[in-house]
N, C-alpha and C positions, 0 to 999 in steps of 0.2 A: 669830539670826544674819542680816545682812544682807548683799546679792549682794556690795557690795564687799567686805567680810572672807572670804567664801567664795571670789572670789575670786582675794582676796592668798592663800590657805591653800593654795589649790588651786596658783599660781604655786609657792608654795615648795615643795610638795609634788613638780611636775615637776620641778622644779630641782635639787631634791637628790638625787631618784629617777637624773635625770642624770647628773648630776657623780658619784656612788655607781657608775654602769655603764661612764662614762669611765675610772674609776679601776681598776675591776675588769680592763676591756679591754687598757689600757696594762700590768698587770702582768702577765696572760697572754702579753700579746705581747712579754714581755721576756724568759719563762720556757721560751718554745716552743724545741724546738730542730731547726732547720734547717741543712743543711747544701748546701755546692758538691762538685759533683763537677769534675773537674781537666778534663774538656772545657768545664765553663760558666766555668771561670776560666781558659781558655783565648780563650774569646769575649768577656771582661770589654776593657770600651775603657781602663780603668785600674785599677790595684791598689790595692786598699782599702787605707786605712793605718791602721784599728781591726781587731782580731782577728776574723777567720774559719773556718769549723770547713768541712776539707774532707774528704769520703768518699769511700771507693771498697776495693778489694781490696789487700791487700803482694803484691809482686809478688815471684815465685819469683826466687830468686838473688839480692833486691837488697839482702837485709841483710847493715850493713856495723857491728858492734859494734866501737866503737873503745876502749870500756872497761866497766865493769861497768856504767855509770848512762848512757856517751851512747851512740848507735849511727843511724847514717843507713839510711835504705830509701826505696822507691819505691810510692807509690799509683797504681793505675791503673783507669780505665774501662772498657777495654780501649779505648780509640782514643786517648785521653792520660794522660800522667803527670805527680805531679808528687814531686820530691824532698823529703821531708821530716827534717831534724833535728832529735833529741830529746834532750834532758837530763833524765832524773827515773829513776823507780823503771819499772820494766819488768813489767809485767804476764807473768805465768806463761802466758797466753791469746796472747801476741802471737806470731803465728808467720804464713810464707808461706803467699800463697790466703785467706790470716782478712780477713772484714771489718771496717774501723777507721775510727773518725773523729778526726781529729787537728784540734785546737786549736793558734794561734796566729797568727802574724804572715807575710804574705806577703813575701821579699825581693826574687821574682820572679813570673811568671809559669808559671817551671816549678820554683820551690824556698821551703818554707817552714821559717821555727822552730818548732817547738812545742812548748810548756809544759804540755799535756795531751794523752793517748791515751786515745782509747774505744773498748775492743776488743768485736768482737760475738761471740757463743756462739751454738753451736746450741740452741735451747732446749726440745728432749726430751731426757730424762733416761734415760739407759743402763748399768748398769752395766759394768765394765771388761770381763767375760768376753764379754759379747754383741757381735755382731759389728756393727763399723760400717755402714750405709746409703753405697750409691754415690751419690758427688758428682757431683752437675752437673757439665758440664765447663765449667765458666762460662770464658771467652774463652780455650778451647783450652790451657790452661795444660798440660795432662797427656800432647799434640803439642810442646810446646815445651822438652820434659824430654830430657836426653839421658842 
């Protein structure tokens, strides 16, 4: 084998090694999933106009079920919020204080559509008789009850 065949073998070698770890990179980074909270889409200098997944906490009092499949509620940070409306199937998990990341379309800065809910669970497993663990009082929500 001589230097220039080794070489070419050795170029295509890096090359496809490359373009293999380009390819890899770009689908991970397509699969990740990150999300805005309603304070950084509040700092945003414009609204995105491809869909964004934004998180935070349902805010006590603000669900507003207007029928079996839509119902509007409020996400919060606790220093902003934003309105979000849903049309679909209603997760049995979704309820006030629960953490959620809602999927869709921004119409404002403080209101979105969404087409998908991702609701989060606590994830140790209890059964029903045992009694629940005290919750954080995450942004005072348990002062704001009347």
């Amino acid at each position: 084998m001589t230097k220039t065949s080794r070489g070419i073998y050795l170029f295509i070698l890096i090359s496809s090694l490359s373009f293999g770890l380009y390819v890899v990179i770009k689908e991970l980074n397509s699969n990740i999933t990150f999300f805005y909270t309603p304070t950084e889409i509040a700092r945003l200098s414009s609204i995105p106009n491809d869909s964004v997944k934004i998180g935070g906490l349902v805010k006590p009092g603000s669900i507003n079920k207007k029928n079996a499949k839509t119902l509007s509620f409020i996400i919060t940070d606790c220093s902003e919020e934003i309105t979000v409306t849903y049309k679909g199937n209603i997760s049995p998990l979704f309820r006030e204080e629960q953490g959620i990341v809602a999927l869709g379309t921004l119409t404002s800065k403080s209101s979105m559509d969404a087409i998908n809910l991702l609701t989060k669970h606590d994830e140790s497993y209890r059964p029903k008789t045992s009694p629940t663990p005290d919750k954080k009082n995450f942004c005072n929500f348990q002062n704001t009850k009347k």
